[in-house]
Residue frames relative to the residue before (quaternion, step in Angstrom):
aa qw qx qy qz dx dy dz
X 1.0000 0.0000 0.0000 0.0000 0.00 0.00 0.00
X 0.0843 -0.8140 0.5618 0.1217 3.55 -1.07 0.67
X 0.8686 -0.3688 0.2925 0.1548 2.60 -2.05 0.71
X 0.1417 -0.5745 0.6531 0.4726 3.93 -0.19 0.11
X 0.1618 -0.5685 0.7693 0.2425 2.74 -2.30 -0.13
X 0.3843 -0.7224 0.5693 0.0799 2.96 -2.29 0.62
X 0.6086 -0.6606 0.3137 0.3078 2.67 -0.97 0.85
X 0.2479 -0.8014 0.4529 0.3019 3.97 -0.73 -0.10
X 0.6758 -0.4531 0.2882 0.5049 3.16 -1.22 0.07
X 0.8134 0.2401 -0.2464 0.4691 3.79 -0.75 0.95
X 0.6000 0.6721 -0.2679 0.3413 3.41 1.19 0.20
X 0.4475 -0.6582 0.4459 0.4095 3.93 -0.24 -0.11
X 0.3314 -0.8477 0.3154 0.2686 3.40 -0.79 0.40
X 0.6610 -0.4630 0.3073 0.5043 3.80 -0.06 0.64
X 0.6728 -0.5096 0.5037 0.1841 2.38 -1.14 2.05
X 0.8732 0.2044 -0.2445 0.3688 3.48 -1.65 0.66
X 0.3443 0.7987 -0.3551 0.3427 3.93 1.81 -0.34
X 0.0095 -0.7746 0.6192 -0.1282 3.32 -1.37 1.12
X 0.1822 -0.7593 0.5902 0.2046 3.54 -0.45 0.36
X 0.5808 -0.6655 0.4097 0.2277 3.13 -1.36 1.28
X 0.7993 0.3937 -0.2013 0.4070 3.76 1.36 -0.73
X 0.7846 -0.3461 0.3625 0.3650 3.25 -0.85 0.97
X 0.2737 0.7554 -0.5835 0.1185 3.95 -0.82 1.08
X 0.0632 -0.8015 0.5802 -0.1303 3.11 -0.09 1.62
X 0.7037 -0.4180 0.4324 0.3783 3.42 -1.58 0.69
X 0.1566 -0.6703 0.6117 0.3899 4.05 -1.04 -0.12
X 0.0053 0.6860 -0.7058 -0.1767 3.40 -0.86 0.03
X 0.9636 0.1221 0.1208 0.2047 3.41 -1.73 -0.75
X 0.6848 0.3695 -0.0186 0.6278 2.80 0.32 -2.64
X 0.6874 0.3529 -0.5008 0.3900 3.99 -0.02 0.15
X 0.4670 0.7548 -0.3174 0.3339 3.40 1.08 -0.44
X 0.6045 0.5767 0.0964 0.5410 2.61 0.90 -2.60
X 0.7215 0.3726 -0.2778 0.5132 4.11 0.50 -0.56
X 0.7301 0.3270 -0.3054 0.5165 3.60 0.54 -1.16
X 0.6408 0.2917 -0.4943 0.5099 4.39 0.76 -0.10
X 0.3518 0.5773 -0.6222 0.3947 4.01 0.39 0.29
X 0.6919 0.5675 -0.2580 0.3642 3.53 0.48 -2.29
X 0.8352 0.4371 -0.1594 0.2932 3.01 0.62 -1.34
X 0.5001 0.6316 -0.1446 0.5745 3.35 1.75 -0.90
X 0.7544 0.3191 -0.2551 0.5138 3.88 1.07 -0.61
X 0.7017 0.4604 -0.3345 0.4287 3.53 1.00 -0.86
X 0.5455 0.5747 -0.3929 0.4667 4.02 0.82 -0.04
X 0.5037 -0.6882 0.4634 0.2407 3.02 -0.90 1.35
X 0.5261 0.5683 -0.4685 0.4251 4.14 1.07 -1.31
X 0.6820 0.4652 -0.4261 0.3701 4.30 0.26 -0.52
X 0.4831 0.6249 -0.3286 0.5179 3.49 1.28 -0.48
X 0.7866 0.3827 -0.0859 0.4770 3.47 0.20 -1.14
X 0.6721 0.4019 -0.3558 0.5101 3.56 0.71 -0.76
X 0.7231 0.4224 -0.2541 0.4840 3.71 0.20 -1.29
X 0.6378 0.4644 -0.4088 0.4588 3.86 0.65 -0.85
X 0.6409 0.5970 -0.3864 0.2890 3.49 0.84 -0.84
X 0.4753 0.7137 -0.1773 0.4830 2.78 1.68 -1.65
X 0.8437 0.3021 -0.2364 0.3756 3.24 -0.64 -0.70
X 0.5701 0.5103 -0.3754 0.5231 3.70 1.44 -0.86
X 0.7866 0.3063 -0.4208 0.3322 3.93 0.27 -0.39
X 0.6120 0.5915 -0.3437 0.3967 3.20 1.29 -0.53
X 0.6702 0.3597 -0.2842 0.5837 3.82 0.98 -0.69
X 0.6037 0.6627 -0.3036 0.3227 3.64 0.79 -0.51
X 0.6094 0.5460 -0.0603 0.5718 2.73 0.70 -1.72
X 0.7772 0.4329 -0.2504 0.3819 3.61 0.05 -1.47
X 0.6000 0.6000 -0.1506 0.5073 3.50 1.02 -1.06
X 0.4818 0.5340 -0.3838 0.5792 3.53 1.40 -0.30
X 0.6729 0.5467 -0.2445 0.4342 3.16 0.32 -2.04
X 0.7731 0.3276 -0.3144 0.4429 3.51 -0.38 -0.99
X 0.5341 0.4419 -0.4604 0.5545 4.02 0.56 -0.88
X 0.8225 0.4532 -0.2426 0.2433 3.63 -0.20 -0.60
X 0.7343 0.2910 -0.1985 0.5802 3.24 1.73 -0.32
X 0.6586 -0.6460 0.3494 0.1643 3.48 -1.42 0.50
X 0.8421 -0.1533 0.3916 0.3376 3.53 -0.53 -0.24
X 0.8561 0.1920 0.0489 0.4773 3.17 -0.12 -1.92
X 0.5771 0.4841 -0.4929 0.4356 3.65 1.10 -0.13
X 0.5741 0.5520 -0.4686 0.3822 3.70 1.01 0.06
X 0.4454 0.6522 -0.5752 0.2131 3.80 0.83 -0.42
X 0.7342 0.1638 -0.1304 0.6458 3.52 0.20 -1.16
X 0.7158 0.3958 -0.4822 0.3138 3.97 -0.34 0.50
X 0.4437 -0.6765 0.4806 0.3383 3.45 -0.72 0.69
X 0.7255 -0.4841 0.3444 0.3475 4.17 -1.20 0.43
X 0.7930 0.3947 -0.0766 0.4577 2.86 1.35 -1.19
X 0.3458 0.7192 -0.4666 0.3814 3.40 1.43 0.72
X 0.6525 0.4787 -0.3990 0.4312 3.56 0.48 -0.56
X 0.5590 0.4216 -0.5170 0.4924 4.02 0.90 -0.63
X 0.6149 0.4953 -0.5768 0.2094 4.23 0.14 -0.62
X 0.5430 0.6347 -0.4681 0.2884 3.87 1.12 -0.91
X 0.6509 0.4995 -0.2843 0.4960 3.88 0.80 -1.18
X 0.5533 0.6341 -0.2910 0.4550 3.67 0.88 -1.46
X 0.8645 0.2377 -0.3063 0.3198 3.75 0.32 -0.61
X 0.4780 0.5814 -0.3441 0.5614 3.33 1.54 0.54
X 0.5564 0.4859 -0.3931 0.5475 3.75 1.25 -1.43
X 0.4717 0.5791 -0.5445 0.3816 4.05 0.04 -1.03
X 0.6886 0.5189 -0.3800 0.3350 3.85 -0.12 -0.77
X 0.7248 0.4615 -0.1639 0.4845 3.27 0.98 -1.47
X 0.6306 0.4424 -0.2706 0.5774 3.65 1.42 -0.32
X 0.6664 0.4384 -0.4050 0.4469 3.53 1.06 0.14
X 0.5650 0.5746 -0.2904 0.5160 3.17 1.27 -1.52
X 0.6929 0.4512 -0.3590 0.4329 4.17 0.62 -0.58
X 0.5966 0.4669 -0.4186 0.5008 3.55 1.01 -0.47
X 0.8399 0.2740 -0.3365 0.3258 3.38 0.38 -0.73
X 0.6084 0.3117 -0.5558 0.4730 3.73 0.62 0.92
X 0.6670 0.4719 -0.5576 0.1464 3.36 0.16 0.27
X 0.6114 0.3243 -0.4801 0.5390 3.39 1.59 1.03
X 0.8856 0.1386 -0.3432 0.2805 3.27 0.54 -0.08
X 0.0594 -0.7223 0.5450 -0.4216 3.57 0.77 1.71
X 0.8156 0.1869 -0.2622 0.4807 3.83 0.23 -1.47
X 0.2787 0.5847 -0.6302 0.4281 4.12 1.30 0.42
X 0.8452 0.3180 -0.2844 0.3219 3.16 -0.39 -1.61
X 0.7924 0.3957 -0.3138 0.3423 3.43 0.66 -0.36
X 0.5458 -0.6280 0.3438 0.4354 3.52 1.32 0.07
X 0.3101 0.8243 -0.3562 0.3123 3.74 1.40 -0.16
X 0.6364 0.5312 -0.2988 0.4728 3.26 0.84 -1.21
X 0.6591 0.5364 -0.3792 0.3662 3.45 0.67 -0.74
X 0.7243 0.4692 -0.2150 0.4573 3.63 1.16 -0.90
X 0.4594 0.6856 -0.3203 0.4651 3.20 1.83 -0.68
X 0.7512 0.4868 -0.2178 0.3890 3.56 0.71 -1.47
X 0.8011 0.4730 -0.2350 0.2815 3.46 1.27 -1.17
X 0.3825 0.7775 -0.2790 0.4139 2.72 2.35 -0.47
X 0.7544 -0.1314 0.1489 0.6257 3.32 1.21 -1.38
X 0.5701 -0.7452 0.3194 0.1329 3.17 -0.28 1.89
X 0.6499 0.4636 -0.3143 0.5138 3.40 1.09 -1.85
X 0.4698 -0.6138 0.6194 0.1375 3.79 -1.37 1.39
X 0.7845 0.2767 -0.2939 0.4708 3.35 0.08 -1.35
X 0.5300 0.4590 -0.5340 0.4725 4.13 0.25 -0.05
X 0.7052 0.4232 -0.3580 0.4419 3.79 0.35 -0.62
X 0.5876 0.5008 -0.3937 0.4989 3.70 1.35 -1.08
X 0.6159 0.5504 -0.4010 0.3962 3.56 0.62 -1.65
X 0.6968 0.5595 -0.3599 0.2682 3.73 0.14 -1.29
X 0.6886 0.5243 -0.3461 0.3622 3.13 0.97 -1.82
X 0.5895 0.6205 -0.3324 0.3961 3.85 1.04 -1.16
X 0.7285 0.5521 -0.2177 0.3422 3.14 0.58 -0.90
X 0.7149 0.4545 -0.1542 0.5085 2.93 1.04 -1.12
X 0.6152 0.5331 -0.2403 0.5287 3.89 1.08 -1.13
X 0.6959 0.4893 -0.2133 0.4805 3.50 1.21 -0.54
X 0.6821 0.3141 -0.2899 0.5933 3.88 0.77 -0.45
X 0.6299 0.5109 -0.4010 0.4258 3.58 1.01 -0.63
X 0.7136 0.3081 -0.2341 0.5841 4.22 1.16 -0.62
X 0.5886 0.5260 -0.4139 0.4534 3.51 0.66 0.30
X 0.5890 0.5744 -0.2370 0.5166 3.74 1.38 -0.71
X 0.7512 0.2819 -0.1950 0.5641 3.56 0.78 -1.31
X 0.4733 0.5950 -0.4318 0.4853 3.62 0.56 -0.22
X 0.8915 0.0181 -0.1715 0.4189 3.30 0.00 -1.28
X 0.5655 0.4650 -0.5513 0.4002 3.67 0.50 0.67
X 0.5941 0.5917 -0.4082 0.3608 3.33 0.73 0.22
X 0.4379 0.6507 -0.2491 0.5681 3.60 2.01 -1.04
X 0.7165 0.4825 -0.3107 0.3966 3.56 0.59 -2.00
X 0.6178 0.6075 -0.3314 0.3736 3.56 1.02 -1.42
X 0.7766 0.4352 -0.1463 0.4313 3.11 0.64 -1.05
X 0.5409 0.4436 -0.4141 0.5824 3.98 1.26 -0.20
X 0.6756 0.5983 -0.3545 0.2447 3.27 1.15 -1.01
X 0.7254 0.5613 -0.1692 0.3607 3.45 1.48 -0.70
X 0.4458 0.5223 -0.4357 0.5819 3.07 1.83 -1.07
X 0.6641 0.5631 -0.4423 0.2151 3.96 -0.17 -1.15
X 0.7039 0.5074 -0.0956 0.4878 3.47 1.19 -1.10
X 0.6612 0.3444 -0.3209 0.5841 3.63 1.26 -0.42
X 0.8694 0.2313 -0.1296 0.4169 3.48 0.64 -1.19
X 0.3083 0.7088 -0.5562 0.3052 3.74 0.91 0.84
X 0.1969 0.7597 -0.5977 0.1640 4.08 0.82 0.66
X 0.8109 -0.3245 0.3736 0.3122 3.31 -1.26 -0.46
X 0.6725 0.5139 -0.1449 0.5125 2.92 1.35 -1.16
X 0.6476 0.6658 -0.2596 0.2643 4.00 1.08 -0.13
X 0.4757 -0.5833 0.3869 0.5327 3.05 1.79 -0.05
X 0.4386 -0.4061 0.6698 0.4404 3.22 -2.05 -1.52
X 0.1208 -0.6480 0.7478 0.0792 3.25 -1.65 1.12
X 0.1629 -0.6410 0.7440 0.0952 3.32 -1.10 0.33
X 0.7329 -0.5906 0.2924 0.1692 3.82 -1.70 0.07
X 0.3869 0.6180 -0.4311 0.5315 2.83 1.66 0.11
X 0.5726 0.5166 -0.4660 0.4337 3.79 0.08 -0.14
X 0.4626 0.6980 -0.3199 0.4433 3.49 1.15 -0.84
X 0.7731 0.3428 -0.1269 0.5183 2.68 -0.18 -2.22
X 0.6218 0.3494 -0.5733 0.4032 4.19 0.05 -0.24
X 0.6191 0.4950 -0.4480 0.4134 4.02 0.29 -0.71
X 0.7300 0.4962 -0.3341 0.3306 3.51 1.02 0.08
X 0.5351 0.4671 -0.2948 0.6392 2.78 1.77 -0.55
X 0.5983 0.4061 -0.4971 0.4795 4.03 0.31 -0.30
X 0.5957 0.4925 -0.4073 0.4866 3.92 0.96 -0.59
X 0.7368 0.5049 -0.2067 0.3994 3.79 0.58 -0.55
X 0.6215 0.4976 -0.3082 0.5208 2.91 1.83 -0.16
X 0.7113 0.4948 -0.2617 0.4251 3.26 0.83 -0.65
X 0.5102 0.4946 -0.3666 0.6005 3.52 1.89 -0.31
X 0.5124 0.3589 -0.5428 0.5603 4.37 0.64 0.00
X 0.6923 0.3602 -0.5314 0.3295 3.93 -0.18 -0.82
X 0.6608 0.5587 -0.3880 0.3172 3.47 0.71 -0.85
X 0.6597 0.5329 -0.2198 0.4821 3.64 1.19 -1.27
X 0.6889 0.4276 -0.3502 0.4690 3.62 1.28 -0.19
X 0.2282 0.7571 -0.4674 0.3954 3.55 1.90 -0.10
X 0.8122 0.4822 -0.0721 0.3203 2.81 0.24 -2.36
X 0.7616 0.4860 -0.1922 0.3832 3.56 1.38 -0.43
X 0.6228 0.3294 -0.3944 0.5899 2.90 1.76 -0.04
X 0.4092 0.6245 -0.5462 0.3797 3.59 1.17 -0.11
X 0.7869 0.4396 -0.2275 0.3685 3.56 0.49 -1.01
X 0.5568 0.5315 -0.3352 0.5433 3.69 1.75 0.00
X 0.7849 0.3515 -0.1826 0.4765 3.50 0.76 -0.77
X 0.0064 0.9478 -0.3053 -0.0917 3.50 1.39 -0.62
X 0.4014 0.4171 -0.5902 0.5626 3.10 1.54 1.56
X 0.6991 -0.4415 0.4445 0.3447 3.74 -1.92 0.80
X 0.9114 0.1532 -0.2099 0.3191 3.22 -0.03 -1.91
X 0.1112 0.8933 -0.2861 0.3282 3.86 1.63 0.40
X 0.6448 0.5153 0.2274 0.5167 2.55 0.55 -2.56
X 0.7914 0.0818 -0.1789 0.5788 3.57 -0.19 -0.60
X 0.4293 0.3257 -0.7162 0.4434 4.23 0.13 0.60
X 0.7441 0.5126 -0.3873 0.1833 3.38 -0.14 -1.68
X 0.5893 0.5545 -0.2953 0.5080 3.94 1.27 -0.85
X 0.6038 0.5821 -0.2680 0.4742 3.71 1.40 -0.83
X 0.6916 0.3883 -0.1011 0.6006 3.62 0.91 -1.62
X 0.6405 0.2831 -0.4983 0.5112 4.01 0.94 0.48
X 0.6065 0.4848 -0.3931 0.4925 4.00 0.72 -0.13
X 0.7744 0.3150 -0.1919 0.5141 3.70 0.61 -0.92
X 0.7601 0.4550 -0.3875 0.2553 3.20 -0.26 -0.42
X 0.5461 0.6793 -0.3535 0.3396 3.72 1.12 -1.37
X 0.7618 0.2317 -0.2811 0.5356 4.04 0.86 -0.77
X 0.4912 0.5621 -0.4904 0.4497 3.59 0.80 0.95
X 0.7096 0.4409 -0.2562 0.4862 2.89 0.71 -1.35
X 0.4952 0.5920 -0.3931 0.4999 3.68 0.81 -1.20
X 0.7889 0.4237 -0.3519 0.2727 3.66 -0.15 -0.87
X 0.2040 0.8954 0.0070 0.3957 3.04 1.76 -0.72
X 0.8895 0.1946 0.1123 0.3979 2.73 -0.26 -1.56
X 0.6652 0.5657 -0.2244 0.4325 3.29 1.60 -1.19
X 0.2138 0.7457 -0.5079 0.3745 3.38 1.97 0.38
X 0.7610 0.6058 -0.0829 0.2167 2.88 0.20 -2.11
X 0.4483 -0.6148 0.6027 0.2406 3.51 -0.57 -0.03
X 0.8884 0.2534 -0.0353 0.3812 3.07 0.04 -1.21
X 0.4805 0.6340 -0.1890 0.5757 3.06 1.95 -0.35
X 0.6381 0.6968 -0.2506 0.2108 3.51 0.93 -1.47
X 0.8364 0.1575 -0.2895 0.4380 3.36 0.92 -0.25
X 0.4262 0.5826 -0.5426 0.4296 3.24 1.12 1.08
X 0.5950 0.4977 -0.4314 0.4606 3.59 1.61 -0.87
X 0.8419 0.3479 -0.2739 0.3084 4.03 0.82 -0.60
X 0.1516 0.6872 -0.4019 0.5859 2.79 1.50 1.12
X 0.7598 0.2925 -0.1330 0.5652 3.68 -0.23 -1.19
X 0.6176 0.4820 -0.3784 0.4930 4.16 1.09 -0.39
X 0.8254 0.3110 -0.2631 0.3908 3.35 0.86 -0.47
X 0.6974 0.3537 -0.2883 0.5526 3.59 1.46 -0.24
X 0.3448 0.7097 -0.5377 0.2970 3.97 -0.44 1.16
X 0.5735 -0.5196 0.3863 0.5019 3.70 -1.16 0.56
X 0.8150 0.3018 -0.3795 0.3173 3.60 0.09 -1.39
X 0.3801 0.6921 -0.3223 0.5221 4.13 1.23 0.56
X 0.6057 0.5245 -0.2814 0.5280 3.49 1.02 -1.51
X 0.7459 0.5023 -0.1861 0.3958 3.07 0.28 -2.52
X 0.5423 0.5570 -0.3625 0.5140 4.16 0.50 -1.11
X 0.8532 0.2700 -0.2791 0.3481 3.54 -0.32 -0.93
X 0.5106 0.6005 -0.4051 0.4632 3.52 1.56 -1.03
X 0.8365 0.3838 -0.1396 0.3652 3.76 0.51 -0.88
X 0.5425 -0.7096 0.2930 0.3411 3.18 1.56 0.54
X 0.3277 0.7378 -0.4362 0.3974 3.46 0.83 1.29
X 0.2398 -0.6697 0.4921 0.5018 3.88 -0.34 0.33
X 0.5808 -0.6052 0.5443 0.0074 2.96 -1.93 0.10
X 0.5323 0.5779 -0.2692 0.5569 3.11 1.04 -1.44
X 0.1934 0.6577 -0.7146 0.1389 2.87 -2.00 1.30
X 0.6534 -0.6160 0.4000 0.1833 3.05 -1.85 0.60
X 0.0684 0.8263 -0.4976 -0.2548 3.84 0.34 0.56
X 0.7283 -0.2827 0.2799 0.5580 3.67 -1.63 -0.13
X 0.6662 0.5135 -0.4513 0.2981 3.90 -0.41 0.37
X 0.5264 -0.4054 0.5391 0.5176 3.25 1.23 -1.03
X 0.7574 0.3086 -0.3688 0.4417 3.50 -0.29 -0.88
X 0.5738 -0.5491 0.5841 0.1676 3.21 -2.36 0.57
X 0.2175 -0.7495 0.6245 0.0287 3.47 -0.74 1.18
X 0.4665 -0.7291 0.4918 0.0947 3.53 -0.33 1.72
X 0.0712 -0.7181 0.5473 0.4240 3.85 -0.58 -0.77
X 0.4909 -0.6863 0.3858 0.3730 3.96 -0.80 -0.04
X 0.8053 -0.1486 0.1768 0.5460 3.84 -1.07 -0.06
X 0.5240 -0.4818 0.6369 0.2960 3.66 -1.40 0.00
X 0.6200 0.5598 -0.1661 0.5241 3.83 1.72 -0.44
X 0.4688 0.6718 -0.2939 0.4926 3.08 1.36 -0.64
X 0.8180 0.4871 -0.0356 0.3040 3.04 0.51 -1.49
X 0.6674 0.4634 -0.2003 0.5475 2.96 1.41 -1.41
X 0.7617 0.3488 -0.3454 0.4229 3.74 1.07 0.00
X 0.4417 0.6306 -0.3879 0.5068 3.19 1.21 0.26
X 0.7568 0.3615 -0.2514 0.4831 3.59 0.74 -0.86
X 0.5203 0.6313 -0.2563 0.5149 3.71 1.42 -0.47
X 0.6331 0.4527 -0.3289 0.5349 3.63 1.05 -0.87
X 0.8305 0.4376 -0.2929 0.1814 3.13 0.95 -1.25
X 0.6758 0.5340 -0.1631 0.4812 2.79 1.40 -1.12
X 0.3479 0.6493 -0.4131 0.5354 4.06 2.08 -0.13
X 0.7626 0.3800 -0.1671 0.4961 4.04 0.66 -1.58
X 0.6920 0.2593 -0.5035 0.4478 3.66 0.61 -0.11
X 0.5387 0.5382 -0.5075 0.4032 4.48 0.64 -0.34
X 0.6971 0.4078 -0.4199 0.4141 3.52 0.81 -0.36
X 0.5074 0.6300 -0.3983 0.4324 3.37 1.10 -0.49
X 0.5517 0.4769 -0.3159 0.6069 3.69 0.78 -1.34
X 0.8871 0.0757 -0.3535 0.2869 3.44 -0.96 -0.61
X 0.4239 0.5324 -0.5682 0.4627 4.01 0.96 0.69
X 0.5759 0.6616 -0.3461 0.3331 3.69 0.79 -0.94
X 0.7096 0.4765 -0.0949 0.5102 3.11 0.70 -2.51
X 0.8668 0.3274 -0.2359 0.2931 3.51 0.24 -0.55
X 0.7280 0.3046 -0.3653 0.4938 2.78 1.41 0.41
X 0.1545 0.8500 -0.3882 0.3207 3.44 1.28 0.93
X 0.2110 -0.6570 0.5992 0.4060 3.42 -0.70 -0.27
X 0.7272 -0.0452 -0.0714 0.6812 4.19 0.94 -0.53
């Protein structure tokens, strides 16, 4: 009687061979499962999203205790979550950009890649996942907070609201999930933590500094009122039914544009830096 034999390392395996364990194709949804795992078991998601949700319900919940009735005629319910919302944005940026570049600093990425070779499924996954996961707390935290003004301050003295106000607290919630999702794209271009989160800082802050600036200038001036009228904390204001309109260093009044305006402006951008990431990542060596 003989011995089986085994195969070795570089050999075929005996004719008529099966493995006893399940071998299925990967696609996606493994992708998607193992950045869930990874995205839940890290203490930075705790802290970012908890933060989140404390300034935005916090904060808001001030606002509304603090105002009446009648400041709701012309304001929408869900204005009082935008006051927390433009501080929470950080924590929704500062999460996008470790949840790609975290496995840099930790050397992960390297096991991440050999685990599963295809880049863009691992890129594709992280997006996905960083995106339904800041689009959820974002806007239920907004809703929470429209939800309360609606119930304390629905008197006589509030007007009519109708649902479109809604839908904008969603779209101000969808914005702040692109700033986050562009975190993650330059996180993955620059692939250092504290890199990454100036550059996401110096595209939110600076533009109505610099804008102001400029409107010194003559010749400068309508590039400086430009950058006054297109910015997150500009976007977020108008998405939430705040005026807009301001005064720049000349004298003149700096309008803001559509609620569209915006939403394609951030879509281009953040559309031109994901392509950038997955030319980068895939042609990387880690």
């Amino acid at each position: 009687m003989t011995a089986p034999t085994t195969a070795t390392a570089g050999e075929p395996s005996p004719q008529g061979y099966s493995s006893p364990l399940p071998a299925t194709r990967p696609h996606l949804g493994h992708a998607v499962a193992s950045e869930w795992t990874k995205l839940t078991s890290v203490r930075s998601t705790m802290w970012t999203l908890g933060s989140l949700v404390l300034l935005v319900v916090g904060v808001g919940g001030l606002v509304v205790v603090q105002t009446s009735s009648r400041d709701y005629e012309l304001m929408p319910f869900t204005t009082p979550a935008l006051f927390g919302l433009l501080a929470g944005q950080i924590s929704v940026m500062v999460l996008g950009v470790l949840t790609m570049t975290s496995e840099y600093g930790t050397g992960l990425i390297r096991t991440t890649f050999t685990a599963a070779p295809d880049r863009y499924r691992v890129l594709s996954a992280k997006y996905l996942v960083f995106g339904v996961t800041a689009f959820l707390t974002t806007a239920g935290s907004v809703c929470l907070v429209g939800l309360a003004a609606s119930i304390l301050r629905n008197g006589p003295g509030a007007g009519s609201h109708s649902g479109t106000e809604w839908a904008s607290g969603l779209m101000g919630s969808f914005y702040v999930t692109l700033l986050g999702v562009l975190a993650l794209a330059v996180g993955a271009l620059v692939r250092h933590s504290a890199g990454a989160i100036a550059v996401m800082l110096g595209l939110v802050t600076l533009p109505p500094v610099i804008g102001a600036v400029l409107s010194i200038w003559e010749a400068l001036a309508p590039v400086g009122r430009a950058l006054l009228q297109y910015n997150a904390p500009v976007a977020l204001m108008q998405l939430f039914g705040l005026p807009t309109s301001a005064t720049d260093p000349t004298g003149g009044e700096v309008g803001a544009p559509g609620d569209l305006g915006h939403m394609v402006l951030i879509l281009l951008v953040t559309g031109a830096a994901i392509a950038g990431s997955y030319a980068v990542v895939g042609r990387r060596d880690v």
